[in-house]
N, C-alpha and C positions, 0 to 999 in steps of 0.2 A: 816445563810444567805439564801435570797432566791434565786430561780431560774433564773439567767439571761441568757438571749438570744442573743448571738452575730454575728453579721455577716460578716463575711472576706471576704473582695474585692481585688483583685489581678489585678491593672489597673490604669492607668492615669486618673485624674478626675479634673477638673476646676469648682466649684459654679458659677462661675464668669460667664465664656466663658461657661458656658454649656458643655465644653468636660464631657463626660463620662458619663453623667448622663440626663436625659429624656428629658430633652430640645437640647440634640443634633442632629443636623441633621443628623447625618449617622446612629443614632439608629432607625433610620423610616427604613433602608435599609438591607433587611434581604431576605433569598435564599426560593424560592419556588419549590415544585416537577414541572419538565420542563413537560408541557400538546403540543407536538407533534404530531400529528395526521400522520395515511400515506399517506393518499393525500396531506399533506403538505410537508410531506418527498418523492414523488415523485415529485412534482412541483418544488421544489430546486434542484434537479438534472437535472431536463428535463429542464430545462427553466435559468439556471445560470454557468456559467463556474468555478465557486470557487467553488460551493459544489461537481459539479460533478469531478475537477481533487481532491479534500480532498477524494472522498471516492478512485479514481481510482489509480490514482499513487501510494499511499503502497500497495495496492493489486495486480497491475502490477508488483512494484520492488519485491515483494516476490517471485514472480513467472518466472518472466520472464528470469533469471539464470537459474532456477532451478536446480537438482542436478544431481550426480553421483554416478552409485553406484558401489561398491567394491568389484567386484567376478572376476570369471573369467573369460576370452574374450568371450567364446561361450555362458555363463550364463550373462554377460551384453549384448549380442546380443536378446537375448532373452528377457530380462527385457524391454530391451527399446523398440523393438515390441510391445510386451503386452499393455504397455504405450500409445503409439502410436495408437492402435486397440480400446482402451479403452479411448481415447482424457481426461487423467487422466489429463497432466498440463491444460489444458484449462479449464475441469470440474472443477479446486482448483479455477482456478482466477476467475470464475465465482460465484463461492462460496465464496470468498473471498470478493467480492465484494458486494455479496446482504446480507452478515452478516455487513457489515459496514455500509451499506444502512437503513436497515430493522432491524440492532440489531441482527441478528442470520441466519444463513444460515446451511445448512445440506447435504452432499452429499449421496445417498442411493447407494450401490452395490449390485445388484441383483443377487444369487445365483442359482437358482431356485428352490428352496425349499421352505420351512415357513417360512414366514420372523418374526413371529410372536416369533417366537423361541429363544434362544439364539443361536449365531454364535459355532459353532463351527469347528477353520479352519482348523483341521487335517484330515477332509471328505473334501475337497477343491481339486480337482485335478485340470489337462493341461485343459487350455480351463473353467473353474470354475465361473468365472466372467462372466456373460453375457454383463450385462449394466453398468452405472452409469450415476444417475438421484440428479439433485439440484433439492433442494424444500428449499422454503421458511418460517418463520413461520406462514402466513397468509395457506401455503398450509398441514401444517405439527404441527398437535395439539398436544402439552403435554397431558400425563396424569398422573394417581395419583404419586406424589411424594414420594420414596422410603424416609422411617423417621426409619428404622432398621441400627445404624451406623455401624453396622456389613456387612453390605451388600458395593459393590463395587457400587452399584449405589445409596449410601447413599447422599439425597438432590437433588437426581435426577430422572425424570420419569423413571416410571417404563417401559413404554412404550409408543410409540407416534401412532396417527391417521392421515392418507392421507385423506385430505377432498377437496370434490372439491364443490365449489357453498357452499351447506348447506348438503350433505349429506356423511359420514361417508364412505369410499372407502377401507384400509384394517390397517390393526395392523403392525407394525413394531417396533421390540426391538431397543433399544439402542445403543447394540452393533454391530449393522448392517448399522451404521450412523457414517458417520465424520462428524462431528458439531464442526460446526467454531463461534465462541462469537463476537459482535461488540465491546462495551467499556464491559467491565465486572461490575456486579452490584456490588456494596459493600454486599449486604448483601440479597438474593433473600425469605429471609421474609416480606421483604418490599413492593413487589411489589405482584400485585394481576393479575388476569383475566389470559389471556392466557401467557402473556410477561413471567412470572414469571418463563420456563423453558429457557428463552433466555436471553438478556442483552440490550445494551440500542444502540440506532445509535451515530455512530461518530457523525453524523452532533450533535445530542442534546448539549454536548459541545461548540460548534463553531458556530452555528448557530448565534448565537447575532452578534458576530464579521463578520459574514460574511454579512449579514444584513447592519450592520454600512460601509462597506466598498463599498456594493454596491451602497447603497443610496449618498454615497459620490461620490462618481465614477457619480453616473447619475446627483446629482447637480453642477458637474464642468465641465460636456459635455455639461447641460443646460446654463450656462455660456458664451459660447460660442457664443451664439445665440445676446447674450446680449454685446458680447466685444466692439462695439462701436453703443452707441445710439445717434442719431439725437435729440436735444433739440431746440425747436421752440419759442419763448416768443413772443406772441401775446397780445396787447393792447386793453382791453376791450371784452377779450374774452367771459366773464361769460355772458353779454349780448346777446351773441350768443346763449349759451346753456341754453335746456329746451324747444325752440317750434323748431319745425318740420322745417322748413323753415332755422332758425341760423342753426341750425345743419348741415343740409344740403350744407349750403353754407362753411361753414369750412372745411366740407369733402372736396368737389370738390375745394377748394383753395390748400388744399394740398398736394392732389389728385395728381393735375395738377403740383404742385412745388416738388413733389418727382418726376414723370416722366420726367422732363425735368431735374432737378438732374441724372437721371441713363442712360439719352439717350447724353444730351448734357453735362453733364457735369458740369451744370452750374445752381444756384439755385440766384432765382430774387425774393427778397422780399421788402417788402412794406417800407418804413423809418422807420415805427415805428414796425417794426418786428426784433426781433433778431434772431440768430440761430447760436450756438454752437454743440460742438460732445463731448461727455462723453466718455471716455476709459475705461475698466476695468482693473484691474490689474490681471496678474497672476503669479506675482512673486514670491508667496511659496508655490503652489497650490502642486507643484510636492511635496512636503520635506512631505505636508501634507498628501497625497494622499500615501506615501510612508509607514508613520507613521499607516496607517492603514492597508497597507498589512503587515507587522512585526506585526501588531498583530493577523490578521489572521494565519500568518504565524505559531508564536509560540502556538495561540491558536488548531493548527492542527498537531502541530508538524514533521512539513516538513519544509527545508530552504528555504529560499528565491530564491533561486536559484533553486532547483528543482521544486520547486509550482509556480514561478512565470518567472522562464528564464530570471530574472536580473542579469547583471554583478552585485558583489561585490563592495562595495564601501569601500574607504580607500585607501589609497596608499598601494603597494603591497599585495594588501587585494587578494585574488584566491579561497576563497570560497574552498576549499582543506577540510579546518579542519570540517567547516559542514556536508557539504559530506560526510566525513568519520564516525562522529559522528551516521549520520541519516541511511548510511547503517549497522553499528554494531547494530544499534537498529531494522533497520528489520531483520537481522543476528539473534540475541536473538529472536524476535517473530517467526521465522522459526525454533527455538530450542524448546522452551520454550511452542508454542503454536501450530504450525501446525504439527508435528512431532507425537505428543500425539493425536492429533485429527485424523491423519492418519493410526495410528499403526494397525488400524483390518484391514484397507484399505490396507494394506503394505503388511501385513501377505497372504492375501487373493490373492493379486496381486501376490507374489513371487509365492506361489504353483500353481498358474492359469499359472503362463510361467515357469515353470518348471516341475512342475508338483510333486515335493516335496519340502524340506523345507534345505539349507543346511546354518549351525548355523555362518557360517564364513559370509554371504552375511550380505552388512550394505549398507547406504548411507551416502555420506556428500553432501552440499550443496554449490553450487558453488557463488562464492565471486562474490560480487556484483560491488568492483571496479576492478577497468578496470588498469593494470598497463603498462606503457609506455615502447616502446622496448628497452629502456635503460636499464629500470630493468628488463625484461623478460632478456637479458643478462648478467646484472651481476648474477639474478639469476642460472641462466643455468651455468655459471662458477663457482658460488659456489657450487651447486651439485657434479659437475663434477670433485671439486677438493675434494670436502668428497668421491668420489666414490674411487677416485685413494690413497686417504689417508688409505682410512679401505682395500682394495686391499693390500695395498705395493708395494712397489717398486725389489720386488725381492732381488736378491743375499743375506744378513743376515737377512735382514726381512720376517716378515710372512706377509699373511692376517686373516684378523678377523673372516673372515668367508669365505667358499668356495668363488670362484670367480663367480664358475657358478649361484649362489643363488644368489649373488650381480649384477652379469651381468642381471638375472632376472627381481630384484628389479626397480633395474634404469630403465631398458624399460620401467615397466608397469610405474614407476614415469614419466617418458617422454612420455607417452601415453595419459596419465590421464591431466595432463598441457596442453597438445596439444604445448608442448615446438619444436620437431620436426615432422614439416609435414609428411604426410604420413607414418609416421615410421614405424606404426602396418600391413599397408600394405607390407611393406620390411621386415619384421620380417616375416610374412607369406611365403612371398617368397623363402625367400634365408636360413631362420633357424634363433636357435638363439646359440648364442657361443659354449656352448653344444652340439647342434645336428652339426653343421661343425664342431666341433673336431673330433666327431663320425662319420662322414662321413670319415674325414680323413683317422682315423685310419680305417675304413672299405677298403677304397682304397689303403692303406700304408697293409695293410693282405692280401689283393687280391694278389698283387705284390708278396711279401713276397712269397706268396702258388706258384704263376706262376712260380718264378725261380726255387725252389725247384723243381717243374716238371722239369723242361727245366734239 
């Protein structure tokens, strides 16, 4: 037998209708690399209110909680100074913002030493941090790409260049950079020139959609303009038009019959003139107008509700379940992405307000929904009855663990919630279970020694 050539198709296909095969219309429709420019990408920001809340609100809701961290009272008094000194949450959203913008953003912490160097943060003492500087990747060039997979900066520069205008300004390592990504590339062999250490802009995505909605938006304000037009039917008009003189004389006839239309009220035409009003419709302008921000919407992945401040539609529709969705998903990107992008920054930070490194100190990140004082209540009542459950109730029972270790717990848990006002103040004040028992018994000994004298 000889050699045959077969070829497997796995597809719907009509001879008839053309589905599936080269006469189909959808086969001309095929995806090209998106060519964006950044003056195109800053004119959609500066000049449109859709692209600019897509880049700004997940980088605002990332931030704007932001978190807490887990030591102890005088070691979070300290942490959040530093913070503070160091305008580190503003420096993230700011970064946060020009990596979604621009594709990549980068925060530098300045040590002052070689930045050229590798970090190393166990030389980091009180005070260690100087600054911290965003730069963008127009200001902040890749260089050769580590290709040793042995290496931790394997697929990644080896090191980046500060350039300002055209000329080469200093060397800074990798690891002396929190680098924030916009959309992540699939695959950073594909792309060339400088981008190729960074990733792509949000907007590249959305932009179409945003585009389509805009233009719609301005052709049904145009609309407007149009919602009722004057129709005049004039007899032998054509006769008119074409010498200077007809012309002329049509203007000022109607010149004259529009102004006495807008002052009197009252329009006086000839027998053989007609004159009707055209209406526009805009009875589904809104459904349609809608239909296009849900596609912005989901092409940005923000709800409609937070991108655009519309009630929910539906009957007992509350937009609840979105919400929850859209903050679990900046929840995850503040795990999954800014956490790892900040870790030399963390590191760096802790010894800078401490001035060493103690292995219990962590952060979490505080939730992004807002719970209603119904449930800050029942909550606070279910704590409060796990507190007294692992306690005990005295006489044949025990507790699970000292009380004073428990009595502990729960403050700082009711500290950390912000569940009781002022609490940490009162705790300062007056002690905490422990130190009044101890006081007691100091005053119940005092007594004790005094009669004995007596």
């Amino acid at each position: 037998m000889g050699n045959i050539l077969t070829f497997v198709r796995d597809g719907l296909a009509s001879a008839i209708a053309g589905l599936g095969t080269e006469r189909d219309k959808a086969a001309t429709v095929y995806y090209t690399d998106p060519t964006i420019d950044l003056q195109q990408l800053v004119a959609a920001y500066r000049t449109s209110w859709l692209p600019r809340k897509i880049i700004d609100i997940p980088a605002l809701d990332s931030c704007r909680a932001w978190r807490s961290w887990q030591a102890k009272n005088p070691q979070i008094e300290k942490l959040e100074e530093e913070e503070t000194r160091l305008g580190v949450q503003g420096k993230v959203l700011e970064a946060r913002k020009k990596a979604r913008l621009f594709g990549g953003a980068a925060i530098y912490f300045d040590l002052g030493d070689d930045a050229s160097q590798p970090l190393n943060v166990e030389k980091v003492r009180a005070g260690g941090v100087r600054f911290l500087t965003v730069l963008t990747p127009r200001q902040l060039q890749p260089g050769e790409i580590e290709t040793d997979p042995l290496s931790p900066l394997y697929g990644r520069p080896k090191e980046y260049t500060v350039v300002s205008g055209t000329a080469a300004q200093a060397k800074i390592h990798p690891s002396r950079l929190a680098i924030f990504i916009g959309n992540e590339l699939p695959d950073r062999d594909i792309t060339s020139g400088a981008s190729y250490a960074w990733g792509d802009s949000v907007l590249t995505s959305v932009l179409e959609a945003v585009k389509q909605a805009d233009s719609t938006s301005a052709n049904i304000a145009s609309l407007i303009f149009e919602a009722n037009v004057d129709v005049v039917t004039m007899e032998g008009l054509m006769a008119y038009v074409g010498t200077p003189d007809g012309e002329r004389k049509v203007t000022d006839r109607y010149r004259i019959a529009a102004t006495g239309k807008s002052i009197n009220r009252m329009l006086i035409l000839d027998g053989k003139e007609k004159y009707e009003r055209k209406a526009a419709s805009f009875t589904n302008l809104h459904e349609l107008m809608d239909r296009f921000f849900q596609n912005v919407s989901g092409a940005a992945d923000i709800p409609m509700t937070r991108l655009f401040g519309m009630s929910p539609g539906g009957l007992n529709a509350t937009g609840e379940a979105d919400l929850r969705n859209y903050y679990d998903r900046i929840a995850s990107g503040q795990t999954l992405e800014m956490q790892p992008a900040l870790a030399n920054l963390d590191e760096c930070l802790i010894r800078s307000a401490l001035g060493t490194r103690d292995p219990d100190i962590h952060y979490v990140w505080n939730p992004l929904w807002q719970m209603s004082e119904k449930e800050r209540a029942e909550i606070f009542k279910a704590k409060s009855d796990a507190a007294r459950t692992i306690a005990g109730k005295g006489g044949m029972e025990s507790p699970l663990m000292p009380v004073e270790a428990l009595s502990d717990a729960f403050v700082s848990e009711l500290v950390e919630d912000g569940t009781l006002a002022g609490l940490e103040a009162a705790i300062k004040k007056y002690g905490t279970l422990a130190e009044q028992e101890e006081d007691e018994e100091d005053i119940e000994a005092a007594d004790l020694s005094t009669d004995l004298r007596e």
